[in-house]
C-alpha positions, 0 to 999 in steps of 0.5 A: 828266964821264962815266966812259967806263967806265960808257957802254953798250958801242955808245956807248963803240965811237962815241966810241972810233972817233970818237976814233981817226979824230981822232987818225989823221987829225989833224983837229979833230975826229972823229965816228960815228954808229950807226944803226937796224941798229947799223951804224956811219960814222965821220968826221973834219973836212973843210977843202977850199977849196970843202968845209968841213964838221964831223965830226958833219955829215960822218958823217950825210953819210956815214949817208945816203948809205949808205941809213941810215933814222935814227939811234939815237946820235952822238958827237963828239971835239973840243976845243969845248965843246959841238956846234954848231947845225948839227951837232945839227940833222943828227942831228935830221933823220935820228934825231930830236930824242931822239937822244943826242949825246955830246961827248968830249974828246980824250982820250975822256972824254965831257964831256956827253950832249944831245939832237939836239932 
């Protein structure tokens, strides 16, 4: 586990917004991403019958389609133990296979730091 307190104050703001679109939305997960400016899209599960998409995915979604060029980190609450290929490989295509994902509990404790790669 990593103390949140010890984080760089940009990846303690993601897993903080990501935590509270969680907690909001009362879904199963909540992201954010920041991007190559600093600018930050933040994301809660999506669960439509004809849409399912994670949080994380639904962020670089939303990155994208905001004109983002690349990524420099993401995070994710969730109850799992560990982000799913799909999602690492959404951040890979956008930030590259050195981009941080941090993975935080509910509680905002962030439990690991990958890599997109």
């Amino acid at each position: 586990m990593t103390d949140s307190n010890a984080l760089d104050p940009e990846d303690r703001k993601i897993v903080t917004l990501a935590r509270s679109t969680r907690a909001r939305n009362g879904v199963p997960e909540g992201a954010a991403v920041r991007d190559e400016t600093g600018r930050t899209y933040v994301a809660g599960t999506v669960a439509l019958d004809s849409l399912q998409l994670s949080a994380l995915r639904t962020a670089v979604a939303m990155a994208v389609a905001s004109g983002a060029k690349s990524l420099e980190a993401a995070a994710v609450v969730t109850d799992a133990e560990s982000a799913s290929e799909q999602d690492l490989a959404a951040v890979r295509d956008l930030g590259g296979p050195g981009t941080p994902v941090l993975l935080a509990g509910p509680d905002g404790t962030v439990r690991a730091t990958v890599t997109a790669g």
